[in-house]
N, C-alpha and C positions, 0 to 999 in steps of 0.2 A: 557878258550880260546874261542872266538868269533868267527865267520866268518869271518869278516875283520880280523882279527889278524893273519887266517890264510893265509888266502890272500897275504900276508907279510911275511911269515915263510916258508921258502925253505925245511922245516925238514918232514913236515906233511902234508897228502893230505888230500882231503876232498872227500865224494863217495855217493854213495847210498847201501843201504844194504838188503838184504827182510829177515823181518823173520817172521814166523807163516804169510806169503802171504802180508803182510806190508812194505811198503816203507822207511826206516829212512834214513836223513842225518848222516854223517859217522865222524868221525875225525881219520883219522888212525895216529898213531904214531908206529914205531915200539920201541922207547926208552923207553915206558909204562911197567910198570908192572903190570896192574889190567886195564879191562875193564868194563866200565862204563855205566850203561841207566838212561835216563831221569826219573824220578818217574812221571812223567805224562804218559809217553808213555807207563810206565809199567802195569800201573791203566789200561791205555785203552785196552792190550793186556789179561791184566788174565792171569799172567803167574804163578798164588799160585802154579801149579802143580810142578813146580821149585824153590818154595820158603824155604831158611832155614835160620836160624837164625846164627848172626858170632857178631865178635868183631872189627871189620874194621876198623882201626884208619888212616884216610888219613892226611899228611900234602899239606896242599893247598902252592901254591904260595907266599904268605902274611906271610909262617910259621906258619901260626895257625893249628889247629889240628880239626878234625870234626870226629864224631864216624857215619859211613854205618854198620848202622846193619839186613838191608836185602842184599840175597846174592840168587842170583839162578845159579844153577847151573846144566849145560848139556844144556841148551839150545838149541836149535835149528835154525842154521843157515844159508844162502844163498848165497853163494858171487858169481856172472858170472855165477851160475849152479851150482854150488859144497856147496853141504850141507857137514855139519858141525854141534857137536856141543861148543858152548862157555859159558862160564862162566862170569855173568855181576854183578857188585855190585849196586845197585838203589844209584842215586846219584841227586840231584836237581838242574839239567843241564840248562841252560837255554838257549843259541844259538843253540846249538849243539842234537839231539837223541843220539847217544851211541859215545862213547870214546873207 
């Protein structure tokens, strides 16, 4: 999903999010089962400390099937003040930082 798409989508908002002191755009859905980061933005953070290895078989949109086999998990995360941590699978997002 895009920006403009969501623009158009009454289901899902859009935010900012901080983690490890970092700004990302947001796509919150809550009808998600697995949340998602961009593999660039994951590069630029160094999050190996988080890093494990999975079998992730996502079905996209189109019905095709893609295998995420990075997976960090516990994360560290900010929303309005309120840490937290979550669980992000690297994914090759390209409007959107995290899902």
């Amino acid at each position: 999903m895009s920006k403009k798409e969501v623009s158009t989508n009454g289901t899902v908002v859009t935010g900012t999010l901080f983690l490890n002191s970092n700004s990302f755009c947001v796509l919150f859905d809550s009808g998600v089962t697995h949340s998602f980061m961009s593999t660039r933005y994951v590069i630029q953070l160094n999050l190996e400390n988080w890093m494990s290895e999975t079998k992730n078989r996502i079905k996209l949109p189109n019905d095709s099937i893609t295998e995420c086999p990075i997976f960090y998990k516990l994360v560290p995360i900010t929303i309005s003040g309120v840490a937290f941590c979550g669980d992000l699978i690297q994914f090759d997002l390209s409007d959107l930082n995290i899902i």
